[in-house]
C-alpha positions as CSV (number, residue, x, y, z in Angstrom):
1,X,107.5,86.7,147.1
2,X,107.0,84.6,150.5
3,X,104.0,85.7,152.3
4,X,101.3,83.5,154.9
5,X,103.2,80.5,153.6
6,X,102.3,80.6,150.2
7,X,105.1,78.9,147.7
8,X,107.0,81.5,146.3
9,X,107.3,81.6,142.0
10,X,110.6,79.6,142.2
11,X,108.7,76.8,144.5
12,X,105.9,77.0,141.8
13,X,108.2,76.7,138.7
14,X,110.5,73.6,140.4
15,X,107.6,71.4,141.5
16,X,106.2,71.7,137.8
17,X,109.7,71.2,136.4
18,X,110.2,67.8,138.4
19,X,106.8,66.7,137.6
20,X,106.9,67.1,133.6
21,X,110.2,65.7,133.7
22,X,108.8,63.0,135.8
23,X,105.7,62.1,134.1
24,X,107.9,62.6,130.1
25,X,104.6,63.0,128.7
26,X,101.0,65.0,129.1
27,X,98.2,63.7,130.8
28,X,95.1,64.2,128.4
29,X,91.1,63.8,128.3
30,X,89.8,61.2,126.3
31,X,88.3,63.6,124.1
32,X,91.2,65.9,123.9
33,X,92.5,68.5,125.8
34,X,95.1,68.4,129.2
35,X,94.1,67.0,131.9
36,X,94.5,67.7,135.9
37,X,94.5,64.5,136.9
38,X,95.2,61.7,134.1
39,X,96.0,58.0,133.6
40,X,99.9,58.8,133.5
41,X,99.5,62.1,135.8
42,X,98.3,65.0,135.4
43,X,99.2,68.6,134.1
44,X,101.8,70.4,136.7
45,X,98.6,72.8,138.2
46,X,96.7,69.0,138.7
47,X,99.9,68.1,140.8
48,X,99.5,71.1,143.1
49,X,95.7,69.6,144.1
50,X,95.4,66.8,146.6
51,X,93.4,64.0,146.3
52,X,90.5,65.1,148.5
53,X,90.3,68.5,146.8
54,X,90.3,67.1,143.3
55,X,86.7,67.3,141.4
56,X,85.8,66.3,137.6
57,X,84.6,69.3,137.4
58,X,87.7,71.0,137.2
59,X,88.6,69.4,134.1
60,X,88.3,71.6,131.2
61,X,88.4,74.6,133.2
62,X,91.9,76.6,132.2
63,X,93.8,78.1,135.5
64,X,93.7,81.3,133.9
65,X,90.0,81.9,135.2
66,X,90.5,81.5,138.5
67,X,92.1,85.5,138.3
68,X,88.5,86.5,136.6
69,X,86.2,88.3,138.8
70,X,82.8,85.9,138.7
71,X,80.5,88.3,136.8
72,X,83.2,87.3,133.7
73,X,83.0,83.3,133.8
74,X,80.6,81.3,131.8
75,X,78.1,79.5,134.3
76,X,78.4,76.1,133.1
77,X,82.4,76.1,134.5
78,X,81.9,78.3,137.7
79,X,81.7,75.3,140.0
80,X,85.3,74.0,138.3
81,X,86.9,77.5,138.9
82,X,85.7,78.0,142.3
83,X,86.7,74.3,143.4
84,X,90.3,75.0,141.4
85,X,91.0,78.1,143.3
86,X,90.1,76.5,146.7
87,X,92.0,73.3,145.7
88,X,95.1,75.7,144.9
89,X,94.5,77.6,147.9
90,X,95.3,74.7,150.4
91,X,97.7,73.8,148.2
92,X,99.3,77.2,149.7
93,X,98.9,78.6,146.2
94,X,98.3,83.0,146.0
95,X,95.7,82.6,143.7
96,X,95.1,86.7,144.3
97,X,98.6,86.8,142.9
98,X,98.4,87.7,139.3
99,X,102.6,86.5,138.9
100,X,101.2,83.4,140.5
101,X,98.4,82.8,138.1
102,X,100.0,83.9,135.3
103,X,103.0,81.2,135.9
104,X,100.3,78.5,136.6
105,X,98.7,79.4,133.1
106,X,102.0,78.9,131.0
107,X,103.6,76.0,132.9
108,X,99.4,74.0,131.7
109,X,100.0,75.3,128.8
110,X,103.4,74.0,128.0
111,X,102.3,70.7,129.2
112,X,98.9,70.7,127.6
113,X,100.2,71.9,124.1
114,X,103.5,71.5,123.4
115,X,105.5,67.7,123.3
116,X,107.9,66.5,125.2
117,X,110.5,67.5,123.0
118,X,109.7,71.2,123.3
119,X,109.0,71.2,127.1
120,X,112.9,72.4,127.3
121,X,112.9,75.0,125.4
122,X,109.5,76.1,126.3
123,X,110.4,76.1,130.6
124,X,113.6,78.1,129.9
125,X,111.8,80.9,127.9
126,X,109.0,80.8,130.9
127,X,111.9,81.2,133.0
128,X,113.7,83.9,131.0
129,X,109.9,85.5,131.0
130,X,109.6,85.8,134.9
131,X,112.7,86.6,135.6
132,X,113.3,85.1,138.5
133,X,113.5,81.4,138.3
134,X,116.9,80.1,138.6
135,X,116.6,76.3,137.4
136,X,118.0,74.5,134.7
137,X,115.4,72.5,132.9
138,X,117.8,70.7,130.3
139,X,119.7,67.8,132.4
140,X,116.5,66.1,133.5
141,X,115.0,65.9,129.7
142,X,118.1,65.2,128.6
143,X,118.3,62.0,130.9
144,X,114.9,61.4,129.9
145,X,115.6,61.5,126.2
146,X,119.0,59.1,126.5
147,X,117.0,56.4,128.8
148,X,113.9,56.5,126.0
149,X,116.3,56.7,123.2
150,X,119.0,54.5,124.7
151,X,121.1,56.7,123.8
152,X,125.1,56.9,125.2
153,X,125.2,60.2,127.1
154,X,126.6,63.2,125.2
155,X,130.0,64.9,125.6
156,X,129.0,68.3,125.1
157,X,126.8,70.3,126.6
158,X,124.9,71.7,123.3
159,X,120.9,72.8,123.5
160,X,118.9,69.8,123.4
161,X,117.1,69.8,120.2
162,X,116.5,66.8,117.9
163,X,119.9,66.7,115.7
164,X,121.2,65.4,119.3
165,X,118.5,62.3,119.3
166,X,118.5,61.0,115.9
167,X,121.3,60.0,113.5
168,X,121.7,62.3,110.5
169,X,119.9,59.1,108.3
170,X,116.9,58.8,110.5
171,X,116.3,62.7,110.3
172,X,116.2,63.1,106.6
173,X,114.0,59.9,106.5
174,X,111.7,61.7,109.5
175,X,111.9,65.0,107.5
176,X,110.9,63.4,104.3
177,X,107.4,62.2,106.2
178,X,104.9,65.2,105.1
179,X,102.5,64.3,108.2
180,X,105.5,65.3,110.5
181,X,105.0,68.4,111.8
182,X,104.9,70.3,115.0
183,X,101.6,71.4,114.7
184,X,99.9,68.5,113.7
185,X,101.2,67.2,117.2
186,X,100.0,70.0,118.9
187,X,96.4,69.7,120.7
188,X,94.3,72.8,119.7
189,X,91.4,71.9,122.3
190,X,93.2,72.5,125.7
191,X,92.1,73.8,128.6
């Protein structure tokens, strides 16, 4: 959907793509949480917003509320929504678009909850979700994960998943470490 040069979904979804991939890790707030704009980046919405737009009070503030009417918004963020959805806006983002909104929601939440590992897995399913996005998000982590790693690159073209990165000694030994799980990496305060 192309209208008064707005990006379309597909526009949306590959910016975020090459900016995760980019960045190889989430941007977060001192006190936990994603943030918009971070140390190493910022969350794929924070790399729609320009410079000049950007305001701390936007921090905190999920994207998901800029779709609310105002009556339903808690006063103490309606200064972050407000400069989000005029920040997006320039940004030639439809925030009236619910598709639009609804994309920007999951692509800060794969970033702000999810690690690197599972930002794969997790774009491909938001891809399979809206239908329409035509990219394939597992070459770039892939590269990612053998320049980290140091790995030699793969002759096969398997799913990425972490049998691929570590020998089958260094997963038992990870697997044996009771700490190690996925949700213990996962950030329950996110925005």
């Amino acid at each position: 959907m192309k209208s008064l040069g707005f990006l379309t979904h597909q526009e949306i979804f590959n910016h975020a793509v090459q900016r995760l991939f980019g960045q190889a890790q989430a941007s977060l707030l001192p006190r936990g949480g994603g943030a918009y704009r971070g140390y190493c980046g910022g969350c794929p919405v924070g790399s729609f917003i320009k410079p000049r737009d950007y305001m701390t009070a936007m921090e905190g503030v999920p994207v998901r509320y800029i779709a609310k009417p105002p009556e339903n918004v808690s006063a103490y963020i309606d200064i972050g929504v407000a400069a989000l959805k005029r920040a997006l806006l320039r940004s030639r983002i439809n925030v009236s678009d619910p598709l639009a909104v609804e994309l920007l929601s999951c692509l800060q939440n794969v970033h702000d909850v999810f690690g690197p590992w599972e930002w794969c897995e997790r774009l491909a399913s938001i891809a399979r979700q809206f239908g329409r996005l035509e990219r394939d998000v597992q070459p770039p982590l892939m590269r990612y994960f053998r320049r980290a790693a140091r790995l030699p690159k793969p002759t096969h073209t398997a799913p990425l998943s972490v049998p691929l990165l570590v020998s089958p000694k260094s997963r038992q030994a990870l697997l044996a470490i009771p700490s190690l799980t996925i949700q213990a990496n996962r950030n329950s305060n996110v925005h």
